[in-house]
N, C-alpha and C positions, 0 to 999 in steps of 0.2 A: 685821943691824945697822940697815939703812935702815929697815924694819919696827919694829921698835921706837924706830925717832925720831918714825917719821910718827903713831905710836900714843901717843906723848909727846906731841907738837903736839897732834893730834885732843883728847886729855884736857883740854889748855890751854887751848884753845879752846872748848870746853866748858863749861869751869868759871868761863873770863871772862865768856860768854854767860851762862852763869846769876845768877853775880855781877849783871850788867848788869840782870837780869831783877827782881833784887830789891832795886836802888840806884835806876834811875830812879822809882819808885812813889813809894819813900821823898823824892828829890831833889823830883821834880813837886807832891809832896802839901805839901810844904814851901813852895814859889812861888807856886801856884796863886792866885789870888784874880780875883773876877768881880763885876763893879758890880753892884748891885742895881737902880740907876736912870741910867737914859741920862739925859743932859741934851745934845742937840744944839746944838749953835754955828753959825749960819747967816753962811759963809767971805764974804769981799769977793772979788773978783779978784784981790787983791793978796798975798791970803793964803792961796790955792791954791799948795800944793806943784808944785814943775817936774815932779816926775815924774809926780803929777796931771796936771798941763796938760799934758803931753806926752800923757797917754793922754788923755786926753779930746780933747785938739785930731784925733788920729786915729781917732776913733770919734764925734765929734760931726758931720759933715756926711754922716756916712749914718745917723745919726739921725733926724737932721732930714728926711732925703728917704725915710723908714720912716712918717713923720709925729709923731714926739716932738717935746715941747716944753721944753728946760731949765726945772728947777725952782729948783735951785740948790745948792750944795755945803756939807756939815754935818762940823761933826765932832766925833764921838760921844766924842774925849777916850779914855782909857784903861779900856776896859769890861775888860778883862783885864792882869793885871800887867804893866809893859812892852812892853804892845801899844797903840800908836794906833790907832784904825779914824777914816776920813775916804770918804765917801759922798757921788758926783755921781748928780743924779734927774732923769731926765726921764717924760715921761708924752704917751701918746697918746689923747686926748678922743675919738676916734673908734671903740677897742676897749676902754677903759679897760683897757689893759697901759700896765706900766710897764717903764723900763729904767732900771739903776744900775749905776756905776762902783765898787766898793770897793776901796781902799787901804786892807792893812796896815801899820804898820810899826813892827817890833822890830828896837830897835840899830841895825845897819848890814841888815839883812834887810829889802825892801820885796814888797810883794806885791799886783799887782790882778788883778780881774777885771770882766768883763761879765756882765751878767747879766737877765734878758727874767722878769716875774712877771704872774702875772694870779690875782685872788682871787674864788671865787665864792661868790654868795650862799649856798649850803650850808656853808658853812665851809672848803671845799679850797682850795689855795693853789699852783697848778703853777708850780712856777719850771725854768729852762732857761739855763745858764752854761755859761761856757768855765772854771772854776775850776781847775787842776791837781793843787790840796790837797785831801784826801779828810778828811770831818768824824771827831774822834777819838771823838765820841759819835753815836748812834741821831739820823737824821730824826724831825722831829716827826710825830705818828700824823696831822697834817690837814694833809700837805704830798706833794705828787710831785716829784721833783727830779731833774732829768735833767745829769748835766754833761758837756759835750762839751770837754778842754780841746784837742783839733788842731784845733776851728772857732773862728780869730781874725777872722772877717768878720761882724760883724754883720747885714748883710744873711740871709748863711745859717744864722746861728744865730738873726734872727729867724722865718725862713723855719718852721726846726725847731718851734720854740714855737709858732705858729699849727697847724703839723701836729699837734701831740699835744694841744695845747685841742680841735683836732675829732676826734682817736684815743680822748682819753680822759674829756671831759666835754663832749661834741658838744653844741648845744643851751642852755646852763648861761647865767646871767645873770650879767655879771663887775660886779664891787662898784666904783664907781668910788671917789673921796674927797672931801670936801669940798674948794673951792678955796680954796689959798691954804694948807692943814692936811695934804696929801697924806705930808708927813715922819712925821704922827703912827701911820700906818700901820707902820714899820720901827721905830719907838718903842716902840711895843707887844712886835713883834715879841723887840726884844733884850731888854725886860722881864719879858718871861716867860722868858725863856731862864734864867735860875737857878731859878724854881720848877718849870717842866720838866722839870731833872735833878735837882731836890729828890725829883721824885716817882719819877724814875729811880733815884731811890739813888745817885746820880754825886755829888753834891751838898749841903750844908748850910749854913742859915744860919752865918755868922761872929761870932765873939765879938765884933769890931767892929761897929757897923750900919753899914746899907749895903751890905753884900758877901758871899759866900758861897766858902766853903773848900770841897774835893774831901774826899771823904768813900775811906777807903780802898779800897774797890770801884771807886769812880771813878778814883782815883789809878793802881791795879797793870790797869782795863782800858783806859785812855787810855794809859798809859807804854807797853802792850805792844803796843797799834794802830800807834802810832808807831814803833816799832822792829824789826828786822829779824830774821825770814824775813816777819812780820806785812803788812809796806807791799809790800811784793814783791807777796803771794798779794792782798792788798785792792785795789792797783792792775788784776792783769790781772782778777778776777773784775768791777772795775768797767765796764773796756775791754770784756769780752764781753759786760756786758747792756747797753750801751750801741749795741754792735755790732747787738745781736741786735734793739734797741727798732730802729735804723735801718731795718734789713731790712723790718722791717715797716712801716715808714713806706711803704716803697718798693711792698711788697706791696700796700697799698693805694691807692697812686698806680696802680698798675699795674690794679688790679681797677676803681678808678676808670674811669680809660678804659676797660676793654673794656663797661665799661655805658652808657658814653655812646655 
C-alpha cells in the first residue's frame, strides 16, 4: 500500500516537472523582450536609489583607497522587460581597470553586484565579480569572467583581479577610455548583447524596432538553466572551477616565493 502511493507521488511529480519543462519556454518566450539600444541617463545624487546609496556608500571608501575615481551613476532604463539596470563607475587611471556597482530591479526583486574589469588591446575583456546570479546564456567568446559571489570585500576581490590579469594575459596593454566617455565602453557593451545571441540563435530581431524577441531555442534553453535540477548542477559546477581557478592562484603565489 505505501509502495504504491509513493509510486503515485513519484509519477506526479514527474509529470508536473515536465509540464513545468514545457510551460516555462512557452511563459518566457512570451515576456521576453531586450532593448536594441541603451540610452544611459547620467543620475544626480538625489536620484540614486537608497539601496544604491546604501551599497555604494559601503564599497566606495575602499574604492577610493584601491585608487578609483567615481565617474558617476547611469541608468540604462529597462534594457530587458521589467528590469531596470542602474550602474555606479569608477575607474583607476593608474592600471586602466575599472570598477561598477550594478543594480537590478524587477518588481519588488533588487539585485547588485561588484564587479573589477580591465580590457585589453587584443580584444579580451577579464572581468572578476561577486555576482550570485549565474548568466541564463553562453559568455561572450572575447570575455573571461571569474565570479566569486562569498568575496564581499573589495579590497579582496580586487586583489583576485590583479592576480589573474597576471595568470592569465601577464604582460598585455589595458585599453584605457577617453575622458569624460569612459560610460560609452558598457554601451557598447549592452549593445551588442542582442546581436550576440542573434548570432547564438537565442535571439531575434522583434516585429517592433528597437528590441529583439527569444527565439525558441533561446526560450526552452534559458527556461531550463533557470529551473531545477538545472541551477542546482550550474551552481556547484560553478563553485568547483572557481575553487579550482583559486588553488591556483595560490599555487602560484607559492611558486612565486620559492623563486625569490
Amino acid at each position: 500500500m505505501l509502495e504504491s502511493m509513493m509510486q503515485t507521488i513519484l509519477f506526479g511529480v514527474l509529470v508536473l516537472l515536465a509540464l513545468l519543462y514545457v510551460i516555462a519556454p512557452l511563459a518566457l518566450r512570451r515576456a521576453f523582450r531586450f532593448s536594441a539600444q541603451s540610452r544611459p541617463r547620467p543620475l544626480t545624487a538625489a536620484e540614486i536609489a537608497p539601496d544604491l546609496e546604501r551599497r555604494m556608500a559601503g564599497v566606495a571608501p575602499a574604492l577610493k583607497n584601491l585608487g578609483f575615481e567615481y565617474l558617476g551613476c547611469y541608468d540604462f532604463g529597462e534594457l530587458s522587460a521589467h528590469t531596470r539596470t542602474v550602474l555606479a563607475l569608477f575607474s583607476n587611471s593608474n592600471t586602466n581597470d575599472f570598477a561598477n556597482i550594478t543594480m537590478s530591479c524587477a518588481s519588488r526583486y533588487i539585485d547588485s553586484y561588484l564587479e573589477f574589469s580591465t580590457e585589453f588591446a587584443s580584444g579580451l575583456r577579464l572581468e572578476t565579480n561577486n555576482n550570485s546570479v549565474l548568466p541564463l546564456t553562453p559568455d561572450p567568446k572575447t570575455s573571461r569572467i571569474f565570479r566569486f559571489s562569498e568575496i564581499q570585500d573589495p579590497r579582496e576581490l580586487y586583489r583576485l583581479h590583479r592576480q589573474l590579469i597576471e595568470k592569465h594575459v601577464a604582460g598585455a596593454w589595458a585599453k584605457p577610455e577617453v575622458k569624460g566617455q569612459e560610460i560609452s565602453r558598457w554601451v557598447q557593451i549592452m549593445d551588442n548583447y542582442g546581436p550576440r545571441h542573434v548570432e547564438l540563435g537565442y535571439m531575434k530581431p522583434a516585429r517592433e524596432s528597437g528590441q529583439y524577441d527569444l527565439t525558441w531555442k533561446g526560450a526552452a534553453l534559458m527556461a531550463w538553466k533557470g529551473m531545477f535540477p538545472s541551477t542546482l548542477v550550474r551552481k556547484v559546477l560553478r563553485r568547483s572551477a572557481m575553487k579550482a581557478e583559486l588553488r591556483s592562484l595560490e599555487l602560484r603565489g607559492v611558486t612565486t616565493l620559492q623563486k625569490a
